[in-house]
N, C-alpha and C positions, 0 to 999 in steps of 0.2 A: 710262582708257588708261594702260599701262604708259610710262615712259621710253623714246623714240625711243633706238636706238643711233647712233653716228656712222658712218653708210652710206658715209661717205665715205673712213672706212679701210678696208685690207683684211680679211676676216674673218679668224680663225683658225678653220679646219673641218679635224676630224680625218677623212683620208679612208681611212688604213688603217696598220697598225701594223708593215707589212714592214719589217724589215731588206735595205738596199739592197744593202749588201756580201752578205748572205747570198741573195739576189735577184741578184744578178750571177753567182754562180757558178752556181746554178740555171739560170739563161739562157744560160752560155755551157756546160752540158754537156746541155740540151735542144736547141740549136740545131746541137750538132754530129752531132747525127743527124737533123736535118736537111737540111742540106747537106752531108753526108758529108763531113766536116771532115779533114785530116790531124792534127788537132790542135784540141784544145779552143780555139774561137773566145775572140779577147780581145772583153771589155764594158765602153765605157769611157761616160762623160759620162751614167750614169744616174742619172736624177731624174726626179721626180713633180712634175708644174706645181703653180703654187701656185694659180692661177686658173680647176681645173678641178671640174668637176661631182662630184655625191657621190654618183651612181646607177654606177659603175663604178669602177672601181680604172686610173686609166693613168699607163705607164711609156714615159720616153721612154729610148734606148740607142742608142750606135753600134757596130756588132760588126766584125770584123775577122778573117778566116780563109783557108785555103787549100785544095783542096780538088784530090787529085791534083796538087800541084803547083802549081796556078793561084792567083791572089792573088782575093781579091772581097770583098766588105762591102757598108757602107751605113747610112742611117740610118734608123729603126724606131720604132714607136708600139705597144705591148703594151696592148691591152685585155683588163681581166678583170676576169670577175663577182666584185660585191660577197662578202668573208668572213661566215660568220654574226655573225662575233662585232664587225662592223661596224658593226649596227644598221642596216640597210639601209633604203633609202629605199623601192624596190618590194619585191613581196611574189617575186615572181620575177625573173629574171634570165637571157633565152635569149639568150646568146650564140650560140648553132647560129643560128636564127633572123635576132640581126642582121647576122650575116656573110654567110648568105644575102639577107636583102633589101640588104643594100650590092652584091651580085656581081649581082645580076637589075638594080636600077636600070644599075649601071654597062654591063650589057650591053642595055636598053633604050633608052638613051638617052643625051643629050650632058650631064649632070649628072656633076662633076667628081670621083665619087667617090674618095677616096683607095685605089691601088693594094693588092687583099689579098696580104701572104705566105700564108700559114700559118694552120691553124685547129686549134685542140689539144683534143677535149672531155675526155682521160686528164686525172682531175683529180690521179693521183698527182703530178704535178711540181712543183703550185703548191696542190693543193686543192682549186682555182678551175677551171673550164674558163676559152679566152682563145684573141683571134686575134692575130697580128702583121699589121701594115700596114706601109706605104712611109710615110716622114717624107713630108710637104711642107710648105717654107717657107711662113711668110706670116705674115699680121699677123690677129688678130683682136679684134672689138670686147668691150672684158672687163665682167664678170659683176662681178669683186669684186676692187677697187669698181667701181661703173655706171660706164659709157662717158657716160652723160649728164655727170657731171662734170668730167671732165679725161680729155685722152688722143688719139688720132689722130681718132677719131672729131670729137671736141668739138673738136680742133683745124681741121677740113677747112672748106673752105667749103660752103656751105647747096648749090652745085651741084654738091660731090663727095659730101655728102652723096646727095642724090638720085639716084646714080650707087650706091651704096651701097645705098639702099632700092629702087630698081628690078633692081638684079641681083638681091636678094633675093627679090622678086615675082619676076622669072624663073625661078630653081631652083624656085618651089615649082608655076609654071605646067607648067614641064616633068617635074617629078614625077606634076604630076596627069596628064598627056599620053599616060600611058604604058599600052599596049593591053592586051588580054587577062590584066590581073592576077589573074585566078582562076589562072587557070593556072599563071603566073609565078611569084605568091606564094599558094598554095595554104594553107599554113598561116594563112594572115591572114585565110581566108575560113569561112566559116559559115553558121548556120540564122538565116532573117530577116529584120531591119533591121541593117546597118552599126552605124548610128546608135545604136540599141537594145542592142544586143551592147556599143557602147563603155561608153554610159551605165553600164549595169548591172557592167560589168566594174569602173569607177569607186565605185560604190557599194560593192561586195564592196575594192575598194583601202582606201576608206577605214574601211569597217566593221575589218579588221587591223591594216591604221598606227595607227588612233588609238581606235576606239569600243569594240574587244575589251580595249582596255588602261582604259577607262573614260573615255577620253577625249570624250565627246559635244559639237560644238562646234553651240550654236544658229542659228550665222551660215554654216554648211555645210549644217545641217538644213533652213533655210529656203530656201537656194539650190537643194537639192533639190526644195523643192516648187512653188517658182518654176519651173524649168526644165519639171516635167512639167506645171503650168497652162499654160504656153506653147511646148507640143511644136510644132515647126511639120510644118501638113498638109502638105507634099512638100517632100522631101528633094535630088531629085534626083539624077541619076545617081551611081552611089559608083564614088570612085576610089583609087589608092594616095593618102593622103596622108603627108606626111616625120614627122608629128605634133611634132617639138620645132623647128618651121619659126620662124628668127630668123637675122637676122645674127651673134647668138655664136656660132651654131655653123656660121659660116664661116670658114676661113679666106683674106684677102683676099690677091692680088697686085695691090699699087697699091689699084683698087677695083674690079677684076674677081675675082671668086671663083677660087680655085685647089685648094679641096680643101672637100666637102661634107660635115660630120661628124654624130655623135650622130641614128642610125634605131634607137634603144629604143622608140621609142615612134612607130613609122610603124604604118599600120593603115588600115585600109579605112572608108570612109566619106564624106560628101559634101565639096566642095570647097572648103564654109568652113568645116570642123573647123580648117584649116592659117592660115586670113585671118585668123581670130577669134584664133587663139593670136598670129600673128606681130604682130596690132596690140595685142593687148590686151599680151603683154609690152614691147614698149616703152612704151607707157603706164604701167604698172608702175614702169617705172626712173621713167619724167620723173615721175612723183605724186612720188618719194620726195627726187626734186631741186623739188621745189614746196614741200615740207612742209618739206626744207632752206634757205627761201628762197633757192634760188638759180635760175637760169631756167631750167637744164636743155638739150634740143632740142626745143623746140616744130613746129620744120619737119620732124624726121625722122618718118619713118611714118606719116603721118598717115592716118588711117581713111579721106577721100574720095581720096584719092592713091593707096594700096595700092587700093581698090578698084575708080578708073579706070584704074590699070596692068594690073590682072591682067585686067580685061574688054576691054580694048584687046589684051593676048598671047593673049585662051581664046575673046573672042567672046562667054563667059560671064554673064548677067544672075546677079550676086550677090542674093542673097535670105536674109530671116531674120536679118539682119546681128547685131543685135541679142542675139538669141537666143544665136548662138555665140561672141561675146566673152562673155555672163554663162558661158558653159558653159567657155570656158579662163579666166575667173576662177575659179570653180569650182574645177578643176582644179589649176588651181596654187594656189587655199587650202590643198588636200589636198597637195599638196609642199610649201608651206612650214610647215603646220604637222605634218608628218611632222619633216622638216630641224628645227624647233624643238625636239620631242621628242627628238631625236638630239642636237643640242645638250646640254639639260637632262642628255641619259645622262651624256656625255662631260665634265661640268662644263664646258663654254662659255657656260651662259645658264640665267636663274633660271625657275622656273615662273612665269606670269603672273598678274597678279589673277584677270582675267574670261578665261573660255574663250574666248572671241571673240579675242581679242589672240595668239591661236594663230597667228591668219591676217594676217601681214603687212598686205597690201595691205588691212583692214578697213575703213577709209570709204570706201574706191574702191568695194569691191563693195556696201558698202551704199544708196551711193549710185547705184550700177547698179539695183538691183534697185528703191530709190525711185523712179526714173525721175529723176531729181537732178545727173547725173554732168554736171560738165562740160567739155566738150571744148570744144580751143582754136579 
């Protein structure tokens, strides 16, 4: 095994190479034809979070304009699809796509969507297509570095915690709640199995990120063949799921959600695609707070907790359980050893001895897959 990094600083991850000052003027002569400006909107307070995800490009702004006379503004969140020359982490990127499954949940249901402006796919402006949203305040639990370590989260007590992981079970019970998603999200649907479709669409993911580049990792290969040994015989009804379902990508008021982010990756499927990723990622952070010796949250999340919350809000006998944490281990092997590769480009990080060390979280899933793993 390679050198543990110190998880407990923030990374340095190049997310895109815009000029902000040349990005502000962009934005305030796209926006003025937008709202029929009297005048080129002022863009002030833009900046790119430093704790944000590397599957999109987001910019935050306040603009400032008039329009016929009238004063109006506000504060704004610009997503937009990854540059080529970004190194991306997916192999596509539909914006159309996620802004529609953000306006269908939002009109389905009581999931706190963040408000859409504007949806631009003319890529002469930026390049990139890209929507704009309503800012909403709040707090959320960070990625980099872990929430397991230090922070509101790590600061709360073990019953605001639980306050925290059960609203999370809520958004993703009411995600799945949601009727006639053929319809709804029509795009999302297909010839088949859900299930099938996802699988295989993961394969062909990782076959581009990493295997077309030579990259063959045998601790993904086997995961692979673990997963179709143990296809499970019924799936169960398939519903929307949020697919990157976690408390990072809430934003919290107090510990009531107040804005539901990051649907790149919602998709059709059964109801533990969303169980399996939201327990197996925190799992993920606390392994890396275990291997820090330090304790981590043992109490949040925890696998029989998420699974009697959500059966207690859907009524739902959870099934397979098993199966689809190894399948969002999986999963997120093939992102973060995407994300390493990306690294490597950008001079952030060396190649590793053994392929295997591609994958982050590596004794966890190997010890998944031994049958080894142990939970607290």
């Amino acid at each position: 095994m390679s050198d543990d990094p110190d998880l407990t600083a923030q990374q340095s991850l190049t997310v895109t190479e815009r000029d902000l000052d040349e990005l502000a003027e962009q934005l305030s002569q796209w926006l003025s034809g937008q709202v029929g400006a009297d005048a080129p909107p002022k863009i002030t307070d833009l900046s790119k979070p430093s704790t944000g995800g590397m599957s999109s490009t987001t910019i935050l702004f306040d603009a400032a304009w008039t329009a016929n006379g009238v004063a109006d503004g506000g504060s704004f969140v610009a997503r937009m699809a990854p540059e080529d020359a970004s190194f991306p982490v997916f192999q596509s990127y539909d914006l159309a796509l996620q802004h529609q499954v953000m306006a269908g949940v939002a009109e389905a249901s009581q999931v706190a969507v963040p408000p859409l402006r504007w949806l631009e796919l003319d890529e002469s402006f930026f390049g990139t297509p890209f929507f704009v949203m309503e800012k909403v305040e709040g707090r959320v639990p960070a990625d980099n570095p872990p929430y397991v370590f230090f922070g509101w989260v790590f600061d709360a007590t073990v019953e605001e915690r639980a306050q925290i992981a059960d609203a999370t079970v809520e958004v993703i019970a009411q995600v799945h709640a949601i009727d006639d998603i053929s319809r709804r999200f029509p795009a999302l649907d297909g010839e088949g199995s859900a299930l099938r479709r996802h699988f295989e669409a993961q394969r062909a993911w990782y076959n581009w990120a990493l295997t077309d580049d030579g990259v063959e990792i045998p601790l993904i290969e086997r995961t692979f063949a673990w997963l179709e040994a143990h296809w499970p015989a019924e799936t169960g009804p398939e519903v929307l799921n949020w697919g990157d379902a976690r408390p990072g990508n809430i934003l919290f008021n107090g510990f009531t959600p107040a804005a539901v982010l990051d649907w790149e990756m919602a998709t059709f499927g059964p109801r533990e695609l969303d169980l399996g990723w939201v327990i197996f990622i925190h799992r993920f952070f606390q392994d890396i707070a275990t291997r820090f010796d330090q304790p981590g949250l043992s109490d949040f999340l925890r696998r029989d907790a998420v699974v009697a919350k959500y059966e207690e809000l859907t009524g739902h006998s959870v099934q397979n359980l098993d199966f689809y944490i190894i399948y969002a281990a999986l999963r997120h092997a093939i992102v973060m050893a995407r994300i390493k590769r990306r690294m490597i480009h950008f001079g952030e990080d060396t190649v590793p001895a053994e392929l295997d060390d591609y994958v982050m979280h590596r004794l966890s899933l190997e010890a998944l897959l031994d049958g080894t793993y142990e939970w607290d």
